[in-house]
N, C-alpha and C positions, 0 to 999 in steps of 0.2 A: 756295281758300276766301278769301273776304275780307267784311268789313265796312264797310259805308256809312253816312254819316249826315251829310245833308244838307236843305238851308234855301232852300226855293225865292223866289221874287221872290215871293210871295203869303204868308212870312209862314208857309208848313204847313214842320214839322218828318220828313221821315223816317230810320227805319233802315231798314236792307237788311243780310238775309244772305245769300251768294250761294255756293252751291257748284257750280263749273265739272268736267267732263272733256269731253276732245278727244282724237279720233281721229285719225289724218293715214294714208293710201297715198300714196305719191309712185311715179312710174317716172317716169325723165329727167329731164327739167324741169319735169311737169305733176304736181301734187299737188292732194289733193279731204282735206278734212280734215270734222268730222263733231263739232259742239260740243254739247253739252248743258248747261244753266246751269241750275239750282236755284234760285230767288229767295224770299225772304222777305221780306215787307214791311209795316210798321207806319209810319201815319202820324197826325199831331198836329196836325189843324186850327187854323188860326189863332184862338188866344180859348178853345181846348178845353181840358177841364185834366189830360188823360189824351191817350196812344195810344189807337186804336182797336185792331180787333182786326185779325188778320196777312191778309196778301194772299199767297198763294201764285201764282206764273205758273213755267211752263216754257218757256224758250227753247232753242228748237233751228234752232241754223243751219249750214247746208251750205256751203262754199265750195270752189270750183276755182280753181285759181292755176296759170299758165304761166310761170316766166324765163323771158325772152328769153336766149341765150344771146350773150354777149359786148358787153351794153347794160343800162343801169339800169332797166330797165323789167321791171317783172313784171305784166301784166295780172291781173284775175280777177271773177270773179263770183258772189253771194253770196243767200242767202235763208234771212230767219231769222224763223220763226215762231213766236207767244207763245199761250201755250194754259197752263188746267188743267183745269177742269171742260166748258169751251166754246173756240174758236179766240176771241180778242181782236183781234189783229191781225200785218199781215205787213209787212215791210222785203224791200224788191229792191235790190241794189247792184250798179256795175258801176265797176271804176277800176280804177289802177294805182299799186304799190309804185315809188317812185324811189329806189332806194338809191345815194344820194352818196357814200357811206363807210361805212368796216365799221362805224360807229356812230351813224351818221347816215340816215335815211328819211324821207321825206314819201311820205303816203299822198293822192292823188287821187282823188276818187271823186261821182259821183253814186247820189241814194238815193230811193228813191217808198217812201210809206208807206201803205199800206190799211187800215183801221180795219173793222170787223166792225161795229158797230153804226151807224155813220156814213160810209158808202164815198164817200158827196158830199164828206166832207173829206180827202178824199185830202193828203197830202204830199209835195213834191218838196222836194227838196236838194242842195245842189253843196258839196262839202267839202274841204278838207286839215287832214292832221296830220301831225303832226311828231313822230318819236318818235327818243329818244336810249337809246341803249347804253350802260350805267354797266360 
């Protein structure tokens, strides 16, 4: 579970409430985990003197992930699609976990985005993050 609440470059105000579960199989090295995200969302137009009313989406994404075994590399690839009443849009990913250290990872990745109502604006993307183990 968590809460968002966030201030875009434009100035609009949202929250977000977000309830996650994940699934994972693993045999070996190869694991397929199986997410489902609950979102909640209320947003506060620039100039408005109220939230509007809630946005509901469900996101559900599927990922497979390989170790390599005896290298930092974990490939995998990923598709997560955003629905409640109608499909919205879809994410495709493909990249690789680097784990440097037991508390250290960079994630590699390219990402296309499909939009439902506008598929001429499709989105590509080339990414890293960096994620730390407290």
């Amino acid at each position: 579970m968590a809460y968002e609440f966030r201030q875009k470059y434009s100035h609009d105000l949202k929250q977000r409430g977000l309830v996650s579960l994940t699934g994972t199989l693993k045999s070996g090295n190869l694991s397929v985990s199986l997410r489902e995200r609950y979102v909640l969302e209320f947003t506060k137009k620039d100039g408005a003197s109220a939230f509007g009313s809630g946005k509901s989406v469900l996101r559900s994404m599927l990922t497979a992930k390989y170790s390599i075994p005896d290298t930092i590399f974990s490939p995998y690839l990923s598709t997560e699609a955003f629905t409640w009443k109608t499909w919205e849009k879809a994410r495709f990913s493909a990249g690789t976990l680097l784990r440097v250290s037991k508390r250290s990872t960079f994630d590699v990745f390219y990402m296309y985005t499909i939009f439902a109502s506008h598929p001429e604006a499709s989105q590509h993307a080339l990414g890293i993050c960096y994620y730390l183990s407290l």
